[in-house]
LONUVO-99021 format. One record per residue (C-alpha): residue number from 0; residue in three letters; z, x, y. Coordinates in steps of 0.02 Angstrom, whole numbers, plus 50000, padded with zeros to 5 digits. Last residue first. Layout:
   num   residu      zz      xx      yy
   NUM      ala       Z       X       Y
...
% end
This chain:
   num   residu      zz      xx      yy
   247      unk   50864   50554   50860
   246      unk   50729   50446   50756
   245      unk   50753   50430   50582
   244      unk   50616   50463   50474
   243      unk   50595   50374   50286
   242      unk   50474   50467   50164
   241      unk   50365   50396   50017
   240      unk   50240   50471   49906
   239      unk   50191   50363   49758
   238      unk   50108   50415   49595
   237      unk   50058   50283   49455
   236      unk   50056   50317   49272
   235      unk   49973   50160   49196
   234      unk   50028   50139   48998
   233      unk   49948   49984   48928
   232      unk   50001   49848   48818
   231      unk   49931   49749   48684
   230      unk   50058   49798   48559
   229      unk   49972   49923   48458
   228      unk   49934   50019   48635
   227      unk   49786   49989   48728
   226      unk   49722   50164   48794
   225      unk   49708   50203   48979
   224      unk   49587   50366   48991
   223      unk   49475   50251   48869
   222      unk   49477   50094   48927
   221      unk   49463   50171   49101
   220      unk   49304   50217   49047
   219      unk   49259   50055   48946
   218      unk   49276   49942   49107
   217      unk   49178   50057   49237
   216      unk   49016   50003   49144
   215      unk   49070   49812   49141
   214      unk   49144   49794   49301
   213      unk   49004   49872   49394
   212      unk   48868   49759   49312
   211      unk   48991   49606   49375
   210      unk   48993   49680   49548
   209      unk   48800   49680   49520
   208      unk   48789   49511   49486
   207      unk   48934   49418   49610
   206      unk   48828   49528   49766
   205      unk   48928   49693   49785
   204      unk   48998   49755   49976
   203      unk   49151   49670   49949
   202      unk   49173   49697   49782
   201      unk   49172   49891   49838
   200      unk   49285   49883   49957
   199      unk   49427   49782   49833
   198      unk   49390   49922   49712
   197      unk   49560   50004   49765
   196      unk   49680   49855   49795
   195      unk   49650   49712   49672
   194      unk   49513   49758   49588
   193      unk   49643   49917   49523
   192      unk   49743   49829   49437
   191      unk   49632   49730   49340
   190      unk   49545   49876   49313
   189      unk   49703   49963   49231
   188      unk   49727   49767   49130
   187      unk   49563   49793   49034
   186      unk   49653   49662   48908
   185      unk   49805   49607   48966
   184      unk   49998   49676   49014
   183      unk   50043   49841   49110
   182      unk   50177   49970   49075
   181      unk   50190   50056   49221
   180      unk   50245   50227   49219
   179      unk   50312   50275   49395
   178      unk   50279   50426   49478
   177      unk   50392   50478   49603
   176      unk   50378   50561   49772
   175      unk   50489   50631   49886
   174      unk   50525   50627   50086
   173      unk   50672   50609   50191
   172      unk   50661   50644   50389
   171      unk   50778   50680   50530
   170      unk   50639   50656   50651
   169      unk   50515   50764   50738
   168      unk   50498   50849   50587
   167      unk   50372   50666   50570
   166      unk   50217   50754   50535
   165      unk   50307   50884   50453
   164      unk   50393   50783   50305
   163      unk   50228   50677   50292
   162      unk   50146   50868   50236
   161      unk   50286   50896   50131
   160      unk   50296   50739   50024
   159      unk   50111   50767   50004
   158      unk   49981   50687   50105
   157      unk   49847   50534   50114
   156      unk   49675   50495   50110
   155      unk   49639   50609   49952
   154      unk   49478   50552   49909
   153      unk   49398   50381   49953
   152      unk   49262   50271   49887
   151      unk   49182   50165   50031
   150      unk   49060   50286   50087
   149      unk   48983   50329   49897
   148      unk   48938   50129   49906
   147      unk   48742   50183   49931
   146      unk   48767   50345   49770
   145      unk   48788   50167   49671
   144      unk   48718   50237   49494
   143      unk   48768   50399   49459
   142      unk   48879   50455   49611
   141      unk   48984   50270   49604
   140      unk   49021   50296   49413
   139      unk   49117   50458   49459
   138      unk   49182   50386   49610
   137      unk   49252   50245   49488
   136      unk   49309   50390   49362
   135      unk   49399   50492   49482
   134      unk   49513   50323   49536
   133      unk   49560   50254   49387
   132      unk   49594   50451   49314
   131      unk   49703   50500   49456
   130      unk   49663   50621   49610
   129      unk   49692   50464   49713
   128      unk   49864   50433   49620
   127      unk   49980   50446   49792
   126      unk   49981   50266   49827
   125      unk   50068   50258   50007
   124      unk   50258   50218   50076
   123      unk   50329   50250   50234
   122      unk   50512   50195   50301
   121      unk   50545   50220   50502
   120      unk   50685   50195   50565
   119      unk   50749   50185   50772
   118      unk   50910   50268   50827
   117      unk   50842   50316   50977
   116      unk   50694   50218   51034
   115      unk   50515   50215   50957
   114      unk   50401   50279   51058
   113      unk   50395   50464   50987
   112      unk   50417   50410   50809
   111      unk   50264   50296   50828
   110      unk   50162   50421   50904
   109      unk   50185   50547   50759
   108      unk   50159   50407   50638
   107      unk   49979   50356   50712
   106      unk   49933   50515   50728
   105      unk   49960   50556   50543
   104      unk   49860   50400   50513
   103      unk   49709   50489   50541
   102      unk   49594   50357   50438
   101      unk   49699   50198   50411
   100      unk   49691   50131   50224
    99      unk   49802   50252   50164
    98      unk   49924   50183   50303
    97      unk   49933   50025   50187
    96      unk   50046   50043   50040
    95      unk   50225   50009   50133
    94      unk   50236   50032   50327
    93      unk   50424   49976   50365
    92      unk   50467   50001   50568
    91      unk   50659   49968   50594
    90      unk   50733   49962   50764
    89      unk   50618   49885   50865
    88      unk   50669   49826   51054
    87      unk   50593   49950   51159
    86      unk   50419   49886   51087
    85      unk   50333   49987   50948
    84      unk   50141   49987   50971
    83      unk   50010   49920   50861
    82      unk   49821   49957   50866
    81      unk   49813   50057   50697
    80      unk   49907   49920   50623
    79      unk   49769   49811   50676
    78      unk   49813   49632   50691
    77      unk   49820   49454   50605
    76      unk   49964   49363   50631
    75      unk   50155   49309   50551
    74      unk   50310   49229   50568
    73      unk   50336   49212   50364
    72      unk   50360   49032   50308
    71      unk   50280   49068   50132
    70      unk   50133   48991   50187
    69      unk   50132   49112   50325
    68      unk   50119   49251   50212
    67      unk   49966   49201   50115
    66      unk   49882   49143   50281
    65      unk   49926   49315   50347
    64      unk   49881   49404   50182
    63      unk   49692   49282   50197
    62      unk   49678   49328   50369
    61      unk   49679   49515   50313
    60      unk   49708   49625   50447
    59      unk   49897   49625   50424
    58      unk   50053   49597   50546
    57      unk   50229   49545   50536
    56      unk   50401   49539   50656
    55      unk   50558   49503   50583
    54      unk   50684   49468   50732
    53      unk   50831   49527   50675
    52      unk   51020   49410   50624
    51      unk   50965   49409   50424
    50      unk   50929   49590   50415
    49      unk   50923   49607   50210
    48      unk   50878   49428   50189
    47      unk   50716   49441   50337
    46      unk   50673   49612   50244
    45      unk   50662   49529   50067
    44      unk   50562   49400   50160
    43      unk   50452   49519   50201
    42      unk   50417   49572   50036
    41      unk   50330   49403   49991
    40      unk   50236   49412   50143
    39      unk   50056   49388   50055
    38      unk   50016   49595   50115
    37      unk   50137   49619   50255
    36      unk   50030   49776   50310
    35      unk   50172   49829   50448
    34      unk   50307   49748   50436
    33      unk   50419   49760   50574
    32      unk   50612   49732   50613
    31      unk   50667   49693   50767
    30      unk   50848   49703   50833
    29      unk   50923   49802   50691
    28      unk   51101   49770   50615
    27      unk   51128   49889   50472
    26      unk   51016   50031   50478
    25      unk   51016   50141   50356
    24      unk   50837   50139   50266
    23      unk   50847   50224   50102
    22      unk   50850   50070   50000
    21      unk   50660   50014   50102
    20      unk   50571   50128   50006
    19      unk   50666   50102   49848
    18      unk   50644   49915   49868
    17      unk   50440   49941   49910
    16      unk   50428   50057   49773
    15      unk   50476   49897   49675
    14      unk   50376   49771   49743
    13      unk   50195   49829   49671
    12      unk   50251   49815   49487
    11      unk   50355   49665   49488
    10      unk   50203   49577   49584
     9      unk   50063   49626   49467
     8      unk   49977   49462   49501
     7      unk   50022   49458   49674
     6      unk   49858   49575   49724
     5      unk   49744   49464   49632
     4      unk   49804   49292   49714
     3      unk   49803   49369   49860
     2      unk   49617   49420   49868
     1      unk   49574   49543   50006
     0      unk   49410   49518   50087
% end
């Protein structure tokens, strides 16, 4: 179950690789415009300003995002990004931290760039810090004492710059990847981060005890590889790997 209230509570930090994902998209008067993974919708109705006269479609899995979202007077319904297909009519396709949640989404993107029609865009953005710290130390705590949740912990679910660049070379494509270092407020504020996206499998499969247990052990690691600063803050370096295809 994805929590809304958690995710939007580092807002500022989670919108703006959005806005430099969605900067590099040219298109000026689009048809249809999809979001795919609209989260609580409060980035699709940065797309709805930008393309005032298109059709703003949106999807999640999450009833909770779509209840989120519609609240906010957002058009949209629960789906399967894996299951969605472009229509002849969609001109702009924005995917922005949620394909890393879709095993073999490489096909997916490949597809998508074939159906889409001429002219179409297509702007990509996933987490890129799986190799990081706040993620090696929960699958670190996970193999000593919850080796049963070992299934829901992930790897490296998603490329490089250069690997998204040749899944869609079928496209005139743009891809890079910055890091940005977040400066984040509160106590333990690195797993307060990350109970809102990464560990959000893992409270789901936890009774209220046990999830609390996990808290607590995983809580003075990350205290550790994320110092508090003097001034109550925290430094969070936080990869991203984007890339924006054009279709010819």
């Amino acid at each position: 179950m994805w929590d809304p209230g958690k995710y939007l509570a580092f807002a500022d930090h989670r919108s703006r690789p959005f806005h430099e994902l969605v900067a590099r998209v040219g298109a000026t008067s689009p048809r249809r415009v999809v979001d795919l993974g609209c989260g609580p919708g409060n980035l699709t109705l940065a797309l709805a300003e930008r393309w005032p006269s298109a059709v703003v479609e949106a999807i999640d899995s999450s009833p909770e995002m779509v209840a989120a979202a519609r609240e906010r007077g957002v058009d949209a319904r629960v789906a399967d990004v894996a299951a969605w297909e472009p229509g002849e009519d969609v001109d702009v396709v924005v995917t922005n931290a949620v394909l890393q949640w879709v095993p073999g989404h490489e096909d997916l993107l490949r597809a998508w760039v074939r159906r889409l029609p001429s002219g179409a865009w297509l702007a990509v953005q996933v987490p890129g810090n799986f190799s990081g710290p706040s993620h090696a130390l929960v699958r670190e705590l996970v193999d000593e004492s919850w080796p049963a949740l070992a299934g829901l912990v992930r790897v490296s679910p998603v490329l490089d710059p250069v690997g998204y660049a040749e899944v869609l070379s079928e496209a005139a494509v743009d891809a890079w990847e910055t890091t940005y270092v977040q400066r984040l407020e509160g106590e333990d504020a690195v797993l307060e981060w990350i109970s809102g996206t990464a560990l959000r499998p893992i409270r789901a499969a936890l009774d209220d005890a046990s999830w609390e247990e996990f808290r607590a052990r995983l809580a003075p690691r990350l205290r550790a590889a994320y110092p508090r600063r003097a001034d109550g803050t925290t430094w969070f370096p936080f990869r991203r790997v984007f890339a924006v295809a054009r279709v010819p």
